[in-house]
C-alpha positions, -999 to +999 in steps of 0.1 A: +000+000+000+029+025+012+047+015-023+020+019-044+012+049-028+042+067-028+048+057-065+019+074-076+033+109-065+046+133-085+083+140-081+079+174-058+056+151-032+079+118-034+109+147-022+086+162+005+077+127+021+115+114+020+121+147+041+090+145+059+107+110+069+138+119+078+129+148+099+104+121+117+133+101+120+159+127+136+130+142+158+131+107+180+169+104+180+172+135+195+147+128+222+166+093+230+201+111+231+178+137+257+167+110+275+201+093+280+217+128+289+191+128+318+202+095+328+238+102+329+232+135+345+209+117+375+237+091+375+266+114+381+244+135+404+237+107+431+271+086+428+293+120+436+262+139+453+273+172+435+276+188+405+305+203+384+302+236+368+312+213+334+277+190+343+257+227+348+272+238+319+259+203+299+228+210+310+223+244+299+236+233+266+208+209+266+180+235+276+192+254+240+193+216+223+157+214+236+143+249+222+160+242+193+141+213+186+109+226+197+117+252+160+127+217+145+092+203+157+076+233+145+092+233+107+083+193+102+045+202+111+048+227+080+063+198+059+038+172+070+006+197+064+023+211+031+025+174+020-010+160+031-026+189+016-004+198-018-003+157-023-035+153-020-044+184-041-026+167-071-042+136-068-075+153-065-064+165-104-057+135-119-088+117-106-109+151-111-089+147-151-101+114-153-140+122-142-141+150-172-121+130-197-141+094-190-171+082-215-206+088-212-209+052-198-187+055-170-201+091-163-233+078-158-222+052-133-214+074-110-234+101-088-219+134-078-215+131-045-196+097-053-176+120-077-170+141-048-161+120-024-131+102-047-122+138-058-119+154-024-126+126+006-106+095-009-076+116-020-072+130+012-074+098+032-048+079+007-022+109+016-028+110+053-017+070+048+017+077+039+021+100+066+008+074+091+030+048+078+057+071+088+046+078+120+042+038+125+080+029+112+095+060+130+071+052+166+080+019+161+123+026+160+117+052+189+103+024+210+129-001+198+153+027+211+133+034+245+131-004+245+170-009+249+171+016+270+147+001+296+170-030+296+198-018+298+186+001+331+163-024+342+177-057+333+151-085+333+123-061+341+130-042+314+124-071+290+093-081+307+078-049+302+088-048+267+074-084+255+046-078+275+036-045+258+047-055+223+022-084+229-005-064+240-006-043+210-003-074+187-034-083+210-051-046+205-045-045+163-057-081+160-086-078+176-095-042+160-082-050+126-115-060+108-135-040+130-118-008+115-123-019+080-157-023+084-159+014+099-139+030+069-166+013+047-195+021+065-181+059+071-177+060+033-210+050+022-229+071+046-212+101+041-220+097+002-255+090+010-259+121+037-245+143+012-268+132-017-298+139+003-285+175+006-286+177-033-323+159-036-337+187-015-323+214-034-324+193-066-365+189-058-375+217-038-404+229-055-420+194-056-411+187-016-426+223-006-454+218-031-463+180-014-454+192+020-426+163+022-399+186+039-404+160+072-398+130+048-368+145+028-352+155+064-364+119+077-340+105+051-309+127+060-315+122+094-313+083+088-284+088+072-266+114+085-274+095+120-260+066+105-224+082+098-226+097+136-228+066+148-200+051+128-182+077+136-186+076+171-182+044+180-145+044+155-137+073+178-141+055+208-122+027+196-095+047+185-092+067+224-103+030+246-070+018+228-050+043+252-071+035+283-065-001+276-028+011+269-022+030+300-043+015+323-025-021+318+011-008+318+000+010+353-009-025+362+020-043+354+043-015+368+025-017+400+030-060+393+064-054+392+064-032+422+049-060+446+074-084+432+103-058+444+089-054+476+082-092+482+115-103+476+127-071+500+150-056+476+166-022+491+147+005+477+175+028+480+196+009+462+175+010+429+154+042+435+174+059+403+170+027+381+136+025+389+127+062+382+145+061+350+125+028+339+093+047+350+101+077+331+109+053+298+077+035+300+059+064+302+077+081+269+072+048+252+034+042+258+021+076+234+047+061+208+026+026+212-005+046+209+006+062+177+012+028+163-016+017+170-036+041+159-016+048+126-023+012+119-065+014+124-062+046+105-045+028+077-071-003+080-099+027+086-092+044+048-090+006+029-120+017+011-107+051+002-076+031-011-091+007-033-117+033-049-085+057-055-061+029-072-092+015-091-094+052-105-053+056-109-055+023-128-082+043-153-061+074-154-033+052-163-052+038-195-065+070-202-027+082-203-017+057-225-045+061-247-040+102-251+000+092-260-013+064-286-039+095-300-008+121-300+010+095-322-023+098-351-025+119-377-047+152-369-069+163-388-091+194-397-134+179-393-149+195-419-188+197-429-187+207-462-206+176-478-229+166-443-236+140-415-240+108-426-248+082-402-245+039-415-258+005-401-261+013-369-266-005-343-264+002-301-277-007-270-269-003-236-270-039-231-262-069-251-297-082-252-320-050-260-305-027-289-324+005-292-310+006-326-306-019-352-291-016-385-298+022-386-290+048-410-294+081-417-281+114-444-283+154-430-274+173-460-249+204-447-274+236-448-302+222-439-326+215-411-334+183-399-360+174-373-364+143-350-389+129-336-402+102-316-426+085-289-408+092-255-381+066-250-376+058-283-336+067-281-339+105-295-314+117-271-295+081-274-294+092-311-279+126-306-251+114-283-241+085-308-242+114-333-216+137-315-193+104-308-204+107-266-220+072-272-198+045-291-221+013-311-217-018-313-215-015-349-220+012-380-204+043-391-207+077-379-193+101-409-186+140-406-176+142-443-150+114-445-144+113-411-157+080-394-160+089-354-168+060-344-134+040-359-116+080-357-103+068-396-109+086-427-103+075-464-063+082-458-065+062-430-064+064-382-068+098-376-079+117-347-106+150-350-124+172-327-158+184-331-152+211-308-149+238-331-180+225-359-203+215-334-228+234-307-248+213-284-279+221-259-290+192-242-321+181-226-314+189-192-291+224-191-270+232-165-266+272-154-237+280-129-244+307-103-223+334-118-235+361-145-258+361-176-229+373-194-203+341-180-232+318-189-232+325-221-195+327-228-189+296-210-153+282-210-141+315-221-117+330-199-127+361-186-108+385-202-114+368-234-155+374-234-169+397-263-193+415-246-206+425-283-210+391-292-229+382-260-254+407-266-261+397-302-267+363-288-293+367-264-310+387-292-308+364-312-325+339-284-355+364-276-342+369-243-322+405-248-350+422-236-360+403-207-321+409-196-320+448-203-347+451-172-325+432-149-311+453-122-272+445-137-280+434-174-258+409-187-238+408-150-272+399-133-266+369-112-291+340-118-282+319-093-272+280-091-287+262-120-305+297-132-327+293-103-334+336-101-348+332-132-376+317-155-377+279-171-379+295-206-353+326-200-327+296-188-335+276-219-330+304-238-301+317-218-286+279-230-297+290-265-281+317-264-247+299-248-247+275-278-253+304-307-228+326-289-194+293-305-189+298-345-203+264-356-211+246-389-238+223-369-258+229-337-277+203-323-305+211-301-320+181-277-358+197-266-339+232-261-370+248-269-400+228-249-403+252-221-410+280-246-443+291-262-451+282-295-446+318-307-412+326-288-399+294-302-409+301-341-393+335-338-360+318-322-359+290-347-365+321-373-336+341-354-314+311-359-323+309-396-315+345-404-283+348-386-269+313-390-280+306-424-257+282-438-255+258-409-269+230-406-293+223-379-308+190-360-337+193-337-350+171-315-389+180-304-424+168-296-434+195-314-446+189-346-452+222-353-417+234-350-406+201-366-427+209-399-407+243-400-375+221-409-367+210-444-366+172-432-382+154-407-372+120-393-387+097-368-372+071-348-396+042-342-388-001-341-350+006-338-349+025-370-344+059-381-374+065-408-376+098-432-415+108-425-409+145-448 
C-alpha cells in the first residue's frame, strides 16, 4: 500500500515525504540522546552527590538543544501539512482529469456526491496513509530505542515490560483490525449517502414544498446522516479505549512489578534511580505505542478510500496511455462541407436490447433536420451516438470522410475534434451561479468574453429584452442552475450559450420545450437569419416546430425512418 502509494506521487511530493521521513526520523533520536543525557546527569548527580560547573554547563547546553528542537518540531509540522494537503491536491487533479475526460458510460455510473467523495474525501485519506506509515515505522524505532534503554537500566524487568507491551498491541490490532475496516466502509458510504440527500432537497425543492414532504426529505438525511454519527462515534471510541486499555495495563504491570520488588525485599534505595529512569521510559514509550496503534487502524480505517482511489489511478493510467497512442495519429481538420451521414447502426446499452438496429441516416450540410419520436424511443440516445459521446456496437458515424466511431478517414487512423464545428444544448441544461454574461460565454476566460457578441446572442434567443430590465443586465446573477430566473429565460439563456461558438452544426435536444409556440418560431426564425448556412438537427415533440424544418425523421422499431 505504502509503495504503491508513494509511486503514484509526482516528483515534488515523493521529495517532500522522504524529508517528511527523515525529519520524523531525527525528531526521536534527539529525544533518545535527551533521554540518556538525563540519565547520565541523575547518575553522576547521586554517585558524587554534586555537580561540576562542566555537568551545569551540559545541561544548559541541553536546555538550548531542547528549544532548538521545539523550532525543528515546529518546521516538520509545515512539511507534513504542506504534503497532506499539496499531495493530496494533485491527486485530486488526476482523478478530477479522469471524471471530465471518461465516456458517457462511466459518467453515468457514477453520482456526484460519489464523484465528490473520490475527488476530495478518498484523496485526502490515501495521503494522510503515507504520513501514518511514517509515523508507524519511526514510533515503532523510537520504541525499539526506549526499549534498549529500559533494559539496559532495568535488566530482566526491562524485558518483561517490553514483550509484554509489544504483545498487548499485537493483541489490540488483532482484535480491531476487521473492525476498523468495516468502519472506513460504513463511514464512506454514509457520508455519500448524507450528502446526496442535501442535493435531492435542493435538486426537488419545488416538488417537496409543493407535497409538503420537507419532514420525509429531512427523515431521510437524518437516517443517514445519523448513521455516519454513529460510525463515527463508536470508530472514535475505539481509537481513544486503545489508550485507556494502553495506560491503564502498563500502570498494572508496573504496579506488578512493584509487589514483586517489595516481596523479595530488595533495598529500595539501592534502585530508586534505576527505577525512576525505567518509570520515566515507559511512560515516553506508551504515546509512541498509541501512535502505532492508531496509525495502523487509521491505515485499515481508509482501505476503502484506497481501493476506490487505485481502481481510478489504474483508469487514469489507461487514459494516459491512450492520449500518448492518440498524440502519435494523424490530426486532422473535421470539416462539414458535404454533411452527416450516419450507417448501419446499431447500439444498445445492453447486449440483449438494442435501441438501434441496423440504422441509417443522411443530414445534408445547410439544412434542417427534425427528429422525432414517442418518449423513449432513443432520440437523445441518437444525438449522443451522433456527436461520438455514445460508441455502437457497430456502424459508421461520418462527418464528411471522417468516421468517429473507428476515428479513420479515407487516408487512414486519424484523430478529429468536433469542438470547433459543433454546438450542443442538451435536454437537461446546466446554469452556474455566476452572471448572464459568463453563462453565455462559457469556458471563455474572462478576459477573453466579447461583450458584443454576447449581446447579439441573447438577441438572437429572444431573451435581450427580458435581460436589459435586470437590475445588472448581462452581470445579473441568476443563481445556481439559473434558479433567479424563469424555465424559458434559462433555456434560452442555454440557447443563447450555444449560438454565442462559430459552428457549422448545432444540435439542439428539446432546447426549446419550455417556450411558447410563438417565442420558439421566432427563435428558430432568429437562428435561420443569422446562421443561415448551418446545418441544424432538432429534436422536439413539437410537430409544429418540426414541420418548420426541411426534413423530418422519426425514430420508431430501432430505426431511423424519413417521414418528410
Amino acid at each position: 500500500m505504502f509503495r504503491y502509494l508513494t509511486g503514484i506521487l509526482d516528483t515534488r511530493e515523493r521529495t517532500t515525504w522522504k524529508i517528511y521521513a527523515v525529519l520524523s526520523l531525527i525528531s526521536p533520536i534527539v529525544d533518545i540522546f535527551s533521554f540518556s543525557v538525563i540519565i547520565y546527569i541523575i547518575n553522576i548527580v547521586v554517585r558524587e552527590n554534586q555537580a561540576s560547573p562542566e555537568l551545569t554547563a551540559f545541561t544548559v547546553f541541553m536546555v538550548l538543544v531542547s528549544m532548538l528542537k521545539c523550532l525543528f518540531e515546529l518546521y516538520k509540522s509545515k512539511i507534513a501539512n504542506r504534503f497532506v494537503y499539496e499531495g493530496a491536491q494533485k491527486l485530486s487533479m488526476k482523478i478530477y482529469e479522469l471524471l471530465i475526460k471518461e465516456d458517457l458510460t462511466e459518467h453515468n455510473k457514477k453520482t456526484a456526491m460519489q464523484a465528490l467523495n473520490m475527488v476530495r474525501n478518498d484523496t485526502t485519506n490515501c495521503i494522510q496513509i503515507i504520513v501514518d506509515w511514517i509515523g508507524i515505522v519511526i514510533n515503532g524505532i523510537t520504541m525499539a530505542g526506549f526499549a534498549a534503554v529500559l533494559i539496559y537500566v532495568s535488566k530482566w524487568i526491562g524485558v518483561v515490560s517490553s514483550i509484554l507491551l509489544l504483545l498487548l498491541m499485537a493483541v489490540v490490532f488483532f482484535r480491531m483490525r476487521t473492525r476498523m475496516r468495516e468502519y472506513g466502509e460504513r463511514s464512506r458510504a454514509w457520508s455519500i449517502k448524507a450528502n446526496s440527500q442535501i442535493t435531492i432537497a435542493y435538486g426537488s425543492f419545488k416538488e417537496m414544498k409543493i407535497d409538503d414532504r420537507s419532514a420525509f426529505v429531512l427523515h431521510k438525511y437524518g437516517d443517514a446522516s445519523q448513521a455516519y454519527a454513529q460510525v463515527q462515534g463508536e470508530y472514535k471510541y475505539k481509537i481513544s479505549s486503545i489508550g485507556v486499555i494502553l495506560q491503564n495495563s502498563i500502570m498494572a504491570a508496573m504496579f506488578v512489578i512493584l509487589a514483586v520488588i517489595l516481596v523479595f525485599g530488595t533495598n529500595l534505595s539501592a534502585i530508586l534511580a534505576p527505577m525512576v529512569v525505567y518509570i520515566t521510559a515507559l511512560v515516553r514509550m506508551l504515546p509512541m505505542a498509541y501512535n502505532v496503534l492508531n496509525g495502523m487502524n487509521n491505515v485499515e480505517f481508509a482501505e476503502k478510500s484506497y481501493e476506490a482511489l487505485k481502481e481510478c489511478m489504474a483508469e487514469y493510467s489507461l487514459l494516459k496511455e491512450e492520449e500518448k497512442r492518440s498524440e502519435a495519429v494523424r490530426q486532422k481538420m473535421l470539416t462539414l462541407q458535404k454533411g452527416v451521414s450516419v450507417r448501419n447502426l446499431t447500439f444498445g446499452y445492453s447486449d440483449r436490447v438494442h435501441i438501434f438496429q441496423d440504422a441509417s441516416i443522411d443530414i445534408p450540410v445547410g439544412c434542417s433536420i427534425a427528429v422525432i419520436g414517442a418518449s423513449g424511443a432513443g432520440k437523445t440516445t441518437f444525438v449522443d451516438l451522433l456527436l461520438g459521446l455514445l460508441k455502437p456496437q457497430s456502424g459508421h458515424v461520418f462527418f464528411d470522410d471522417y468516421d468517429i466511431v473507428t476515428q479513420s478517414d479515407a487516408e487512414g487512423p486519424c484523430r478529429a475534434g468536433m469542438g470547433e464545428l459543433v454546438s450542443y444544448i442538451p435536454q437537461t441544461v446546466y446554469l452556474n451561479g455566476e452572471t448572464i454574461r459568463n453563462n453565455v460565454a462559457f469556458f471563455e476566460e474572462e478576459e477573453e468574453v466579447d461583450e458584443a457578441r454576447v449581446i447579439e446572442c441573447l438577441k438572437c434567443a429572444q431573451i435581450w429584452e427580458d435581460v436589459r430590465k435586470m437590475p445588472d443586465g448581462i452581470h445579473t446573477l441568476i443563481g445556481e442552475n439559473g434558479t433567479a430566473i424563469s424555465g424559458g429565460q434559462r433555456q434560452r439563456i442555454a440557447l443563447a450559450r450555444a449560438l454565442y461558438k462559430d459552428f457549422e452544426l448545432l444540435v439542439m435536444d428539446e432546447a426549446t420545450a419550455a417556450l411558447d409556440m410563438e417565442t420558439e418560431k421566432a427563435v428558430i426564425d432568429s437562428i435561420r437569419q443569422i446562421k443561415a448556412d448551418k446545418t441544424l438537427i432538432m429534436v422536439t415533440h413539437h410537430m409544429s416546430l418540426a414541420n418548420e424544418c426541411d426534413v423530418v425523421y422519426k425514430i420508431e422499431d430501432q430505426k431511423i425512418l424519413r417521414v418528410r
